[in-house]
C-alpha positions as CSV (number, residue, x, y, z in Angstrom):
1,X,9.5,-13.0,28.3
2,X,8.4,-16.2,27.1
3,X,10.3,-18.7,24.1
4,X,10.2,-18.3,20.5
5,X,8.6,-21.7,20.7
6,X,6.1,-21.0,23.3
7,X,5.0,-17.3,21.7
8,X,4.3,-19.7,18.7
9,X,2.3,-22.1,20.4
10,X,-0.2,-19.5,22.2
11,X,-0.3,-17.5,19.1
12,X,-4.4,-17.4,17.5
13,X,-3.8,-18.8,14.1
14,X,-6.5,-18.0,11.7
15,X,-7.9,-20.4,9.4
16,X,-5.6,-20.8,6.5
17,X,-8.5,-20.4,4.0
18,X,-9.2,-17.3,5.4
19,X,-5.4,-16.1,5.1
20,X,-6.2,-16.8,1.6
21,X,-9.1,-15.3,1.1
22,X,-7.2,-12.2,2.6
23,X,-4.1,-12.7,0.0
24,X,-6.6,-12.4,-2.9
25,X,-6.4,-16.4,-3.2
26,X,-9.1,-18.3,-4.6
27,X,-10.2,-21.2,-2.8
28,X,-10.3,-23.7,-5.0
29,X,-6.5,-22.4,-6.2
30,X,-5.6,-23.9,-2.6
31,X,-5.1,-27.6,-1.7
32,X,-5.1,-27.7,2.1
33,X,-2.4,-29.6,4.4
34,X,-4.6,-29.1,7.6
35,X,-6.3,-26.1,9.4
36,X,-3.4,-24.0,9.1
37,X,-1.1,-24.7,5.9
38,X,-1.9,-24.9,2.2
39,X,-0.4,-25.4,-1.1
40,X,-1.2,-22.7,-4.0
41,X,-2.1,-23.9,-7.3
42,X,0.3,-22.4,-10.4
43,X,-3.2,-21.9,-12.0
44,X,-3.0,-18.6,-10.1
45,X,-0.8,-17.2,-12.4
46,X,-2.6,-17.3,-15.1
47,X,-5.0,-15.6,-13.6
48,X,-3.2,-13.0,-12.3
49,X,-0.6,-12.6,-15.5
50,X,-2.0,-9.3,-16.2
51,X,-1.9,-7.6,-12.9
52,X,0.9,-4.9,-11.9
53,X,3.9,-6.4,-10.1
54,X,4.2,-5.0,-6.2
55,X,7.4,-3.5,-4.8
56,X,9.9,-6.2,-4.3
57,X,12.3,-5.5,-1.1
58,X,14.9,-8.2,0.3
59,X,16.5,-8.3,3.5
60,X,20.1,-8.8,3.7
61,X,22.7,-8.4,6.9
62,X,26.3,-7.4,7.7
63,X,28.3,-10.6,7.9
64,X,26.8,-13.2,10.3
65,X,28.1,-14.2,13.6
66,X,26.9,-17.1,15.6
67,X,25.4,-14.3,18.0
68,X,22.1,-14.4,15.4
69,X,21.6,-10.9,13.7
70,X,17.6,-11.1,13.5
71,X,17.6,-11.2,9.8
72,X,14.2,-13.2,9.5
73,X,12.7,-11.7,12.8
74,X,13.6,-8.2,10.8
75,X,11.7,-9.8,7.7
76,X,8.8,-10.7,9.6
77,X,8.5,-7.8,11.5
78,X,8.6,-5.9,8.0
79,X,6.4,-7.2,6.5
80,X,4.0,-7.0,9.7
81,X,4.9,-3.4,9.8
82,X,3.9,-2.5,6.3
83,X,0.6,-4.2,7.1
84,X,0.1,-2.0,10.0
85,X,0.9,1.3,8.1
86,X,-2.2,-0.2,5.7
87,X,-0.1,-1.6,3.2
88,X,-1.1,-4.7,1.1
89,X,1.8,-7.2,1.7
90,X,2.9,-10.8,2.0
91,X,6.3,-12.0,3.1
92,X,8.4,-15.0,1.3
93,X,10.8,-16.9,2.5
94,X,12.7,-20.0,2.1
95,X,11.9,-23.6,4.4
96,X,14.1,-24.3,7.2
97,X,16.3,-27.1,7.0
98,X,16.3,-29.8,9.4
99,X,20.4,-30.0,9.8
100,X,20.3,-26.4,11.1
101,X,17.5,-26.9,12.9
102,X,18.7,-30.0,15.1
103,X,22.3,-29.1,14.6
104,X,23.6,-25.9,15.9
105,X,20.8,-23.2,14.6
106,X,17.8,-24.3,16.4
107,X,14.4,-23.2,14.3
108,X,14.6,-21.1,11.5
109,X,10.9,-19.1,11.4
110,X,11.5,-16.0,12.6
111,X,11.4,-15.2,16.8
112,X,9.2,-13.5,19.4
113,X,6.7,-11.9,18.2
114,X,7.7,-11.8,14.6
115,X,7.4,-15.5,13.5
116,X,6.2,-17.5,10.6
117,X,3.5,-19.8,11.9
118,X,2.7,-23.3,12.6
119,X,6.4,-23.1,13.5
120,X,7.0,-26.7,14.0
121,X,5.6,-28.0,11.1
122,X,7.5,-25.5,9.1
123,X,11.0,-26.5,11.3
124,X,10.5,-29.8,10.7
125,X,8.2,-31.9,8.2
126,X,6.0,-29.0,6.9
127,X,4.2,-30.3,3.3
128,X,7.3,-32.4,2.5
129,X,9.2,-30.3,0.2
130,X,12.3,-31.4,1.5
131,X,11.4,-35.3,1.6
132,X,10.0,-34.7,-2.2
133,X,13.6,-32.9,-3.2
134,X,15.7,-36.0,-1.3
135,X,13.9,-38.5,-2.7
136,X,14.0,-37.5,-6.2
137,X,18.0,-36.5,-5.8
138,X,18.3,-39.8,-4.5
139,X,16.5,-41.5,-7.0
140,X,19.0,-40.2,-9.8
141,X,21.8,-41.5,-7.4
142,X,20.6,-45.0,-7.0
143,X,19.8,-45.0,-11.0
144,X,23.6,-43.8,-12.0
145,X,24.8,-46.8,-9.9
146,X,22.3,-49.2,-11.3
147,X,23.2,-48.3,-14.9
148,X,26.8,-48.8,-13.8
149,X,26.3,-52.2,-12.5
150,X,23.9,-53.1,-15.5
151,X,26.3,-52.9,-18.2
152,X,27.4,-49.3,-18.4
153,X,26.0,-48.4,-21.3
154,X,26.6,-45.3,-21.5
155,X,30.2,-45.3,-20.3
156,X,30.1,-43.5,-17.2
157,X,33.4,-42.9,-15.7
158,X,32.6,-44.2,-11.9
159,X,35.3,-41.8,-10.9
160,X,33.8,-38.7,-12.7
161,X,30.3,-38.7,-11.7
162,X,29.6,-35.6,-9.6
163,X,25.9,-36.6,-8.2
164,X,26.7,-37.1,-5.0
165,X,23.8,-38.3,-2.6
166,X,21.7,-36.4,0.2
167,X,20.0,-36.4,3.3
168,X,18.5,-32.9,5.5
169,X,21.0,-33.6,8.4
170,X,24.1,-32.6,8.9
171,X,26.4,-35.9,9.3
172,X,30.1,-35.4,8.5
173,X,30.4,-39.0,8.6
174,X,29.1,-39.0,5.1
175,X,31.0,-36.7,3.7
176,X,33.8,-38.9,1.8
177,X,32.1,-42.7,1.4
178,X,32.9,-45.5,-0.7
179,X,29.8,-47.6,-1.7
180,X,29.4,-50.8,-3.8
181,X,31.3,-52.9,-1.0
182,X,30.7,-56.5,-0.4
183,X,31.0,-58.1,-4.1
184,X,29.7,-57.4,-7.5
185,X,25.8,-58.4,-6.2
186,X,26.2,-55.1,-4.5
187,X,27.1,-52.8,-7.4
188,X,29.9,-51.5,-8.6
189,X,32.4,-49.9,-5.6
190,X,33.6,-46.1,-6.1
191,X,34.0,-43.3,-3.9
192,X,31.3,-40.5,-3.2
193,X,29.7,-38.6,-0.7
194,X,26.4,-36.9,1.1
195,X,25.4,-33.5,0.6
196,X,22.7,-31.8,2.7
197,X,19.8,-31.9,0.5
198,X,19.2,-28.0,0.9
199,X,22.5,-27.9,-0.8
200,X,21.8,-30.1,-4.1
201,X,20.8,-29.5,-7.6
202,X,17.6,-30.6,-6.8
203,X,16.9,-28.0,-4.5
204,X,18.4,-25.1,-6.8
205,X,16.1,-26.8,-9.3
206,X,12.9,-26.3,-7.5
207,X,13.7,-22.7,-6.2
208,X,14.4,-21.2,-9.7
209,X,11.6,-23.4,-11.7
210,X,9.2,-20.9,-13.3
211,X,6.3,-24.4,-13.9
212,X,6.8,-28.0,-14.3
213,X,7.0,-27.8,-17.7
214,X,10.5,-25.7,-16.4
215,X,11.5,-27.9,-13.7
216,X,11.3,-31.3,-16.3
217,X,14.0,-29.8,-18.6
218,X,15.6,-28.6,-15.9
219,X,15.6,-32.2,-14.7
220,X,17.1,-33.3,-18.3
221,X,19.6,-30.9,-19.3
222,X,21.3,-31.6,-15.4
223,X,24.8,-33.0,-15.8
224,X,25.2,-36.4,-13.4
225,X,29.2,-37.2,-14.4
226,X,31.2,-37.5,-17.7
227,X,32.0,-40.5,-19.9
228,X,35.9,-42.3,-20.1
229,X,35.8,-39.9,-23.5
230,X,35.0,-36.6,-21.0
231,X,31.5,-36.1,-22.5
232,X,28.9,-34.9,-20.0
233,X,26.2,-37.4,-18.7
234,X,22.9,-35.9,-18.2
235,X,19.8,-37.0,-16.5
236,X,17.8,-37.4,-19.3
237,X,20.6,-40.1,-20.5
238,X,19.4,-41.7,-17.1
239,X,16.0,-42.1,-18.5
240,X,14.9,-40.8,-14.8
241,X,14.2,-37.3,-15.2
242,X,10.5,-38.1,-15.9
243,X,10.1,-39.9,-12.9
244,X,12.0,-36.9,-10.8
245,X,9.4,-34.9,-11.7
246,X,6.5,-36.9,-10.9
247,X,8.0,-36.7,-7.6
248,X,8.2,-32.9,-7.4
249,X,4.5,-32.6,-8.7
250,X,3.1,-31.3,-5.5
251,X,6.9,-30.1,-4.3
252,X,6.9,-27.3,-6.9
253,X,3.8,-25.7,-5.6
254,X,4.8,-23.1,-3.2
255,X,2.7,-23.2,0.2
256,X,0.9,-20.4,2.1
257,X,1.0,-19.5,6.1
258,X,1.1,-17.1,8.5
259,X,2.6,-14.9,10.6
260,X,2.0,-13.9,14.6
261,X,-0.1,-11.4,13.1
262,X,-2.5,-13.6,10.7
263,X,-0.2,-11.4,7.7
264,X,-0.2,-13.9,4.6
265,X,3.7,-15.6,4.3
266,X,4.5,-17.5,0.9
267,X,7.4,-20.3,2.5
268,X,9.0,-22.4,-0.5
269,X,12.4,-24.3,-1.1
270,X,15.2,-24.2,1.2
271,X,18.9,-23.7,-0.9
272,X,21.5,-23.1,1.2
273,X,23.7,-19.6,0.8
274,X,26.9,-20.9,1.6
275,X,26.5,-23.4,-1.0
276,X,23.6,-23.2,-3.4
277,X,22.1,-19.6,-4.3
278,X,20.1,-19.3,-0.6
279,X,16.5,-17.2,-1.8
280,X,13.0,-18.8,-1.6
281,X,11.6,-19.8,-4.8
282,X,11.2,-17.6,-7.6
283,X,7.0,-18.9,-8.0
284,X,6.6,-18.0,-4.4
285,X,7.8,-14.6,-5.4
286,X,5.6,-14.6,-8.7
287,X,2.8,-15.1,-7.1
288,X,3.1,-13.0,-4.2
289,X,4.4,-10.0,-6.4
290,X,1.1,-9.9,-8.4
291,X,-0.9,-10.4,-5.3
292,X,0.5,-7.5,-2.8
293,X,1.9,-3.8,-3.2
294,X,5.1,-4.9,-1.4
295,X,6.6,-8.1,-1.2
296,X,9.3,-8.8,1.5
297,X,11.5,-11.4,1.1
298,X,14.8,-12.7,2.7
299,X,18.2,-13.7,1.7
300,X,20.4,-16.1,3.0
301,X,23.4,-14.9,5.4
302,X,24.9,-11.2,4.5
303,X,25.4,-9.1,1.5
304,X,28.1,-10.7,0.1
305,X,26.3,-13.9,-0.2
306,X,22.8,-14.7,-0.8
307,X,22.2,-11.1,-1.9
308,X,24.7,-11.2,-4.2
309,X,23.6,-14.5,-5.4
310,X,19.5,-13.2,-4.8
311,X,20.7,-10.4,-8.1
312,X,23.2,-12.4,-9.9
313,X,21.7,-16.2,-10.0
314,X,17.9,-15.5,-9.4
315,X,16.9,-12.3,-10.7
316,X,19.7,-12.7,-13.8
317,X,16.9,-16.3,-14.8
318,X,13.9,-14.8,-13.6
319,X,13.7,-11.4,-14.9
320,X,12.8,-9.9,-11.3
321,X,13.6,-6.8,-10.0
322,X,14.6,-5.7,-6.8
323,X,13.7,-1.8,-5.5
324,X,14.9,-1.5,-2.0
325,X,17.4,-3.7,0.0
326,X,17.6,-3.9,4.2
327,X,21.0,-4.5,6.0
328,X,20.1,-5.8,9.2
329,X,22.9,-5.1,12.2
330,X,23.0,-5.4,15.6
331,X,25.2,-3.9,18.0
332,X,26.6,-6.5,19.7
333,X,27.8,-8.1,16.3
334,X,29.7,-5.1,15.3
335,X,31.2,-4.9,18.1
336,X,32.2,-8.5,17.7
337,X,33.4,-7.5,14.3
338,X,35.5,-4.5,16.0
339,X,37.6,-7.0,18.0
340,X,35.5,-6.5,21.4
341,X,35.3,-9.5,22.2
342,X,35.2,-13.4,20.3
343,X,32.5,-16.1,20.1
344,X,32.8,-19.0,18.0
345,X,29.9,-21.1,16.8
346,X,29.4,-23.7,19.4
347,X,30.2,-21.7,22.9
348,X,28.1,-20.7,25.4
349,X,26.8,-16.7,24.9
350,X,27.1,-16.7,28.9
351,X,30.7,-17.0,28.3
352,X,31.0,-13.4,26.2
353,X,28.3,-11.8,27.8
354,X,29.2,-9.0,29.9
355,X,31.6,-8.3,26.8
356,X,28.8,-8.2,24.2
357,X,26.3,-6.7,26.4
358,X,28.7,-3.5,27.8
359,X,28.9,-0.5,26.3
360,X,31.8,-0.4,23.4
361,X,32.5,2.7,21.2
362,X,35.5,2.2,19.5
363,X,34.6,-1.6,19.1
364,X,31.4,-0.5,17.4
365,X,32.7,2.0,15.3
366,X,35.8,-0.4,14.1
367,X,32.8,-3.0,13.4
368,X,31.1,-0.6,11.6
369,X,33.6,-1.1,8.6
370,X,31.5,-4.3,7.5
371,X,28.5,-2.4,7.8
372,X,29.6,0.1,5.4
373,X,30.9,-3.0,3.2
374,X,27.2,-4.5,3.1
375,X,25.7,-1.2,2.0
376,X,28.7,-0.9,-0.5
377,X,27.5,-4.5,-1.7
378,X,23.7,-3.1,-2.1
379,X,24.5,0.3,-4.1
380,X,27.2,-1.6,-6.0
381,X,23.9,-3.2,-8.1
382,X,21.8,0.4,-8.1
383,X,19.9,-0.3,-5.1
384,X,19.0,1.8,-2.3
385,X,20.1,0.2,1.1
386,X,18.0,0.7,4.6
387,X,19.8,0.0,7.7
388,X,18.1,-1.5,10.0
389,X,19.1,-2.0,13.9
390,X,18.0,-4.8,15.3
391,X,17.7,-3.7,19.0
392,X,19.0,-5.4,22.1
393,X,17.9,-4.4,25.5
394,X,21.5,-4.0,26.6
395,X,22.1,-1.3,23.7
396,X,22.8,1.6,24.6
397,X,21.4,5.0,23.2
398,X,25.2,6.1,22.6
399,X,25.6,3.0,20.7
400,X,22.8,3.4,18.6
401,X,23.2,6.8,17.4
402,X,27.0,5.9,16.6
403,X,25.5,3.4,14.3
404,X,23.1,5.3,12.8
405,X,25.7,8.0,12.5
406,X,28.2,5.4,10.5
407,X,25.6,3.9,8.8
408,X,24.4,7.1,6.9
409,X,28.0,8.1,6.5
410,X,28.5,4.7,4.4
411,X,25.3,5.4,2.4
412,X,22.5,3.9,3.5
413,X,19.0,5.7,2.1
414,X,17.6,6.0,5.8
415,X,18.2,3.7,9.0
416,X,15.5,2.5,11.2
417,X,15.3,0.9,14.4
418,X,13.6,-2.7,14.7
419,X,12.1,-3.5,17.8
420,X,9.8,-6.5,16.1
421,X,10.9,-9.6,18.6
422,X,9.7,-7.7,21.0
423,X,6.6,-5.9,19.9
424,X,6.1,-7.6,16.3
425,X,4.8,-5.2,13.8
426,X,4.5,-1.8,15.9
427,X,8.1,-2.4,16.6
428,X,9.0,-2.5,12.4
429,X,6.6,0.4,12.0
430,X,9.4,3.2,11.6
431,X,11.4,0.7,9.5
432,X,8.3,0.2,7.1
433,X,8.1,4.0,6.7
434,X,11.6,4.2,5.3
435,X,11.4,1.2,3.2
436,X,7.9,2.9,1.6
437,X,10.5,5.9,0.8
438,X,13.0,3.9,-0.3
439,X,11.1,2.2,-3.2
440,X,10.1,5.3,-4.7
441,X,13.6,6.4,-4.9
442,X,14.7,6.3,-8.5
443,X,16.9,3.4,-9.2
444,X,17.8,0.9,-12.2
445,X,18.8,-2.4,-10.6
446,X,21.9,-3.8,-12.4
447,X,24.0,-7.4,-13.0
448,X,27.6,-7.4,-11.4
449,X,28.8,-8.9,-14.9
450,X,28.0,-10.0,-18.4
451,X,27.2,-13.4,-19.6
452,X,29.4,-13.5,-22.2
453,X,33.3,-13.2,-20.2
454,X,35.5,-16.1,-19.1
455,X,34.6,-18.2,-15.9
456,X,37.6,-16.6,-14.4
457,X,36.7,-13.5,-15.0
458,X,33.2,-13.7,-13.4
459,X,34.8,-15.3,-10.8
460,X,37.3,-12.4,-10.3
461,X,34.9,-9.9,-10.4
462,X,32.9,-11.0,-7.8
463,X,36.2,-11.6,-5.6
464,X,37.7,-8.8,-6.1
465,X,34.5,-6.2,-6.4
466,X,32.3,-7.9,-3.5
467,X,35.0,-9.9,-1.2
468,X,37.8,-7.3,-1.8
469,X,40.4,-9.6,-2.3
470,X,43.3,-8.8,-3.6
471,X,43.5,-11.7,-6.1
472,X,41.7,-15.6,-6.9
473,X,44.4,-18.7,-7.0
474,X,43.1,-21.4,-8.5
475,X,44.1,-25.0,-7.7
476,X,45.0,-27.8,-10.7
477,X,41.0,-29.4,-10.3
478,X,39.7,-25.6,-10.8
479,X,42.0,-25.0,-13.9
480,X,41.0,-28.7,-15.0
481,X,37.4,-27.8,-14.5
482,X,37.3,-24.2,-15.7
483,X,39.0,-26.2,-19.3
484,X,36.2,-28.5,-19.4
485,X,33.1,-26.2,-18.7
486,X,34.3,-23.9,-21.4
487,X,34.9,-26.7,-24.1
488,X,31.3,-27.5,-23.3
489,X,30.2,-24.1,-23.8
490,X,29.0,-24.0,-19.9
491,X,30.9,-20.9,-19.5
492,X,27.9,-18.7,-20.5
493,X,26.4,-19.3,-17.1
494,X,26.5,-17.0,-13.7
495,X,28.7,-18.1,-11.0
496,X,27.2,-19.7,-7.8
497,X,30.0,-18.9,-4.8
498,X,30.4,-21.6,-1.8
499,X,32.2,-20.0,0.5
500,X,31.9,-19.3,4.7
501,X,29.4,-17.1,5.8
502,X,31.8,-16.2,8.5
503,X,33.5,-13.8,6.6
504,X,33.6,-12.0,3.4
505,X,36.5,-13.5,2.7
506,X,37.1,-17.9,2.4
507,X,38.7,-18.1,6.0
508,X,35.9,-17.6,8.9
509,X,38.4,-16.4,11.1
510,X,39.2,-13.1,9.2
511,X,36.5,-10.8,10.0
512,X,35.2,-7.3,9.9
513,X,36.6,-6.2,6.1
514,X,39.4,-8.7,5.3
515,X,42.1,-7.2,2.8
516,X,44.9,-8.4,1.2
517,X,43.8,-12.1,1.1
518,X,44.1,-14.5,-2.3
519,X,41.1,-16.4,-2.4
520,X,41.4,-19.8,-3.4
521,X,39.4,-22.1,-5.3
522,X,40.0,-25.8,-5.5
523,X,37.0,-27.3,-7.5
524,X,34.3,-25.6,-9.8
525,X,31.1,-28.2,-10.1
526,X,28.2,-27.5,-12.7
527,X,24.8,-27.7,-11.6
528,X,23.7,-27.2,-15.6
529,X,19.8,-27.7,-14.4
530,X,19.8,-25.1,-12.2
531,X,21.9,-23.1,-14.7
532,X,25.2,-22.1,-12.5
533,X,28.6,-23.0,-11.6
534,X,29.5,-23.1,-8.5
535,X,33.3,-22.6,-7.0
536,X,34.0,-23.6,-4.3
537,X,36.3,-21.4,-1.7
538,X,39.2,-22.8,0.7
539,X,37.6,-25.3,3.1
540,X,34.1,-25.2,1.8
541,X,32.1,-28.3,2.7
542,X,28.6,-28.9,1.4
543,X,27.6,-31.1,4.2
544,X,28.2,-29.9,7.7
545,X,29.2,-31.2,10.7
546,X,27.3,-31.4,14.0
547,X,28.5,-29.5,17.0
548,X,29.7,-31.0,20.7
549,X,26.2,-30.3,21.8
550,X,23.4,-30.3,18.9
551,X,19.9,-28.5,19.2
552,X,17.9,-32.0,19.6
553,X,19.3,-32.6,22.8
554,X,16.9,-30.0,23.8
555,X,13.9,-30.9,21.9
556,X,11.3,-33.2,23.8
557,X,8.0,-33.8,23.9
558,X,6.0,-33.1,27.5
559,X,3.2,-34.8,29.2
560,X,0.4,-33.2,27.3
561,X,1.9,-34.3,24.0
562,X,3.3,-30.4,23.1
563,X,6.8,-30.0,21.7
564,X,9.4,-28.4,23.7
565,X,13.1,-27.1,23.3
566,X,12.7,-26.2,19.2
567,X,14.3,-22.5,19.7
């Protein structure tokens, strides 16, 4: 079997004005970034505004383990199974991000034969998205600390400004800094710190703007620190939040590709799950819902994150509506979850191998506890859940069936096997099928909770309903924060979790379905532009850490100039 990488690179791509043309694109609603990439024009939706909206189906997962559960190559392969059942359909999904990709993750664009193509310009540089995003957070940065050093004229406390700076690589290094050293020529000192850009406001921004008129008062309502007095400090104080938006005037448009099998993919913005809300951009889903009869996209990490976050951040601003969810699971990480065996991020899969790989009933069926969690998650907002197996050679027919068997127990609608690595869309076929079934199901798509309660009790809803904990502690900063946002009236907005994907719970040790835990929460920030707050859980960091051996030591380039070692 050949690479991920190497599939990719002997792959036929067709012309990208052709995928286009395919979409129902126009060609002069296109701005082309080569042979093979292109940016669409928000024009299209005028154009489009009156048009039925397609299907709208996301794929979620039992809780991740550093085994990989397929979640994208499921995605993929959906999509390129609903194409080869005749239906009209274009995939979305968010941009990599370069820490992942060079850190412990390798690629992010699918794998085998169920990839989103050029994968290396989508891995790494793509249209610069992510280099439009930085610079513009960064920007507002460097302006707080010049107004600081020029006067202060609107009394920013330097010890209260919560815009942190970014970069798209993980670096714990620059996770805790104090700038401004070396005398008042360069600025004024204080202590902040790095994000990851796919974690910042910036990025939420862009994934949840509806235009640019949208993304510019986004820009200007976004909260940068408080005064000595406690009054909030927003961009638009900054005078900068023009100038961000210049510099997200190509960003914001989402861009088209391709998949293995020339089906049209819609690939914008790149927020993180863990830490932002983790979905592709709401435009990318605009367009592509008015465009195609199903439209599949993805959501970052398992149900209890970015699918939670896909119905109560996303779809709560943007009106959507979702008809069918998938839960992808594997074998192998259910029988992780079981107890059969442990693999931390970072070790060698030759190490757990024979474990993973030999048959294990009672492990499986013990695991099987968080995959009836995930579909609990799903029909806990009205929607009908697909299960879908992402097959392993080394699976054995016992342990499928046993799945399947606990699977429907829990309530899934139907559960298929996925075989798309392998055979790309003739291996989703029997998946598509289902999901056709499943969005005709009746079904009324519904919020976890109301605008109009208490922080804590959002917060508790979501812990105690979706984590199953047994109750939230909150640290003095949380109750100092949760004080503040409600005097400012920021209490009205939906609750943004960062927490492990390693777990449902806050501790990634604790898996399968933690109970009894207290979840604690130790800060709250306000990212007011993108319209959420955002707790965050236990240990939570928002810019990770390399591991003892990174991806890149892997990546070269060979003799004939072709990139090697990305996945």
């Amino acid at each position: 079997m050949l690479s991920d990488l190497e599939i990719a690179q002997n792959a036929k791509l067709k012309p990208i004005i052709d995928v286009a043309k395919d979409a129902g694109i126009l060609e002069d609603e296109i701005d082309l970034y080569g042979k093979y990439m292109a940016k669409i024009d928000l024009s299209i939706l005028e154009r489009l505004k009156d048009k039925p909206l397609g299907k709208f189906i996301t794929v979620t997962a039992i809780t991740p383990t550093p085994l990989g559960e397929g979640k994208t190559v499921t995605a993929i392969g959906l999509g390129q199974g609903l194409a080869k059942i005749g239906k009209k359909v274009i995939n979305t999904n968010r941009q990599p991000s370069k820490g992942p990709t060079f850190g412990i993750k390798g690629g992010a664009a699918g794998g085998g034969y169920s990839q989103v193509l050029p994968m290396e310009n989508i891995n790494l540089h793509f249209t610069g998205d992510v280099h439009a995003v930085e610079t513009a957070h960064n920007l507002c940065a460097a302006a707080i600390d010049n107004h600081i050093s020029h006067g202060n004229k609107l009394g920013i406390d330097p010890v209260n400004v919560t815009w942190r700076y970014c970069q798209d690589l993980n670096s714990r290094a620059l996770r805790d800094i104090v700038i401004g050293l070396g005398g008042s020529a360069n600025g004024y000192p204080r202590q902040t710190g790095f994000d990851i850009t796919v974690a910042t406001e910036t990025m939420a921004i862009l994934a949840l703007a509806t235009s640019l008129k949208d993304i510019r008062q986004r820009f200007a309502r976004a909260v940068i620190g408080y005064t000595y007095e406690g009054k909030p400090v927003t961009i638009e104080d900054l005078k900068v939040a023009g100038a961000m938006t210049v510099l997200m005037k190509e960003a914001i448009k989402p861009n088209l590709v391709q998949t293995t099998e020339n089906t049209p993919v819609i690939t914008h913005a790149g927020p993180f799950a863990n830490v932002a809300h983790g979905n592709n951009s709401v435009l990318a889903d605009m367009i592509a819902l008015r465009l195609a009869d199903y439209v599949v996209t993805e959501s970052g990490f398992g149900a209890d994150i970015g699918f939670e976050k896909l119905i109560d951040v996303k779809c709560r601003q943007s009106g959507l509506k979702v008809d069918c969810a998938v839960v992808v699971a594997s074998v192998r990480a259910l029988k992780m979850h079981g107890g059969g065996f442990t693999f931390r991020p970072g070790q060698k899969y030759a190490n757990v191998k024979d474990q993973a790989e030999k048959e294990n009933l009672p492990a499986l069926e013990k695991g099987c506890e968080n995959l009836a969690k995930a579909i609990s998650i799903v029909k806990t907002f009205g929607i009908p859940a697909v299960v879908s197996i992402n097959k392993f050679t080394s699976d054995t027919d016992a342990e499928i069936e046993l799945l399947r068997k606990k699977a429907m127990e829990a309530g899934a609608f139907a559960v298929a096997v996925s075989e798309a690595w392998e055979k790309g869309g003739e291996g989703a076929v029997e998946l598509a099928q289902a999901v056709v079934k499943a969005v005709e199901e009746p079904h009324e798509m519904k919020l976890l909770y109301p605008d109009d309660i208490s922080i804590k009790e959002k917060i508790e809803i979501i812990a105690t309903k979706i984590y199953g904990a047994d109750k939230v502690a909150y640290e003095p900063l949380a109750e100092e924060r949760i004080k503040l946002y409600t005097s400012l009236g920021f209490d009205k907005l939906p609750i943004n979790m960062a927490k492990t994907h390693l777990s449902i719970s806050h501790d990634p040790t604790l898996k399968n379905v933690p109970k009894g835990f207290t979840l604690p929460i130790r800060d709250i920030r306000a990212s007011i532009g993108a319209g959420f707050l955002y707790p965050l859980c236990g240990q939570m960091m928002t810019m990770p850490g390399l591991p003892s051996v990174p991806a890149f030591e892997a990546v070269d380039i060979d003799e004939n100039g072709r990139t090697i070692g990305l996945f």
